[in-house]
KESEDO-181260 format. One record per residue (C-alpha): residue in one letter; y, x, z. Coordinates in steps of 0.2 Angstrom, whole numbers, plus 2048, in hexadecimal, padded with zeros to 3 digits. Example, Ala and Ser with C-alpha at 12.3 -4.5 7.8 and 13.67 -1.06 7.14 Angstrom:
A7EA83E827S7FB844824
//
This chain:
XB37445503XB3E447513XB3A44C523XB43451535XB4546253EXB4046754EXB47478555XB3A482558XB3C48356AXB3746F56CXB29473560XB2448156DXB2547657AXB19467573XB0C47456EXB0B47A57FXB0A467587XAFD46557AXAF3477580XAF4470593XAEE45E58BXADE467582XADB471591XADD46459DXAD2458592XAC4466592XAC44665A6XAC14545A4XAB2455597XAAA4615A3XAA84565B1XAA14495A7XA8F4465A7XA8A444594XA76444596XA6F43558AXA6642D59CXA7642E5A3XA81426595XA72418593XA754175A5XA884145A4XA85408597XA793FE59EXA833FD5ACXA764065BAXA764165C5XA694215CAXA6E41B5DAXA694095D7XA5640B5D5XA574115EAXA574045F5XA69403600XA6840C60FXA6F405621XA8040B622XA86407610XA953FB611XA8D3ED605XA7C3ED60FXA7F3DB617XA773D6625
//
């Protein structure tokens, strides 16, 4: 069986990328609404926004 070798200060390298990858990964999760409404919602392709009626000075009110 054979294999390759990487020196170890590549393998340093790509575990730290992979660290900032995890870290920066978690940052995203956190801002991500994961409630059941709000995934139904986000499926089902509505917003809690879409049960209000549009207001005057939204840009897709047509007059």
């Amino acid at each position: 069986m054979r294999g390759f070798v990487l020196p170890m200060s590549v393998g340093a390298i790509l575990m730290s990328a992979s660290t900032v990858v995890v870290a920066l990964n978690a940052q995203l999760l956190r801002r991500l609404d994961l409630t059941p409404q709000a995934s139904t919602d986000r499926i089902l392709d509505r917003s809690p926004a879409a049960d209000h009626a549009p207001d005057e000075t939204s840009p897709t009110t047509r007059r």
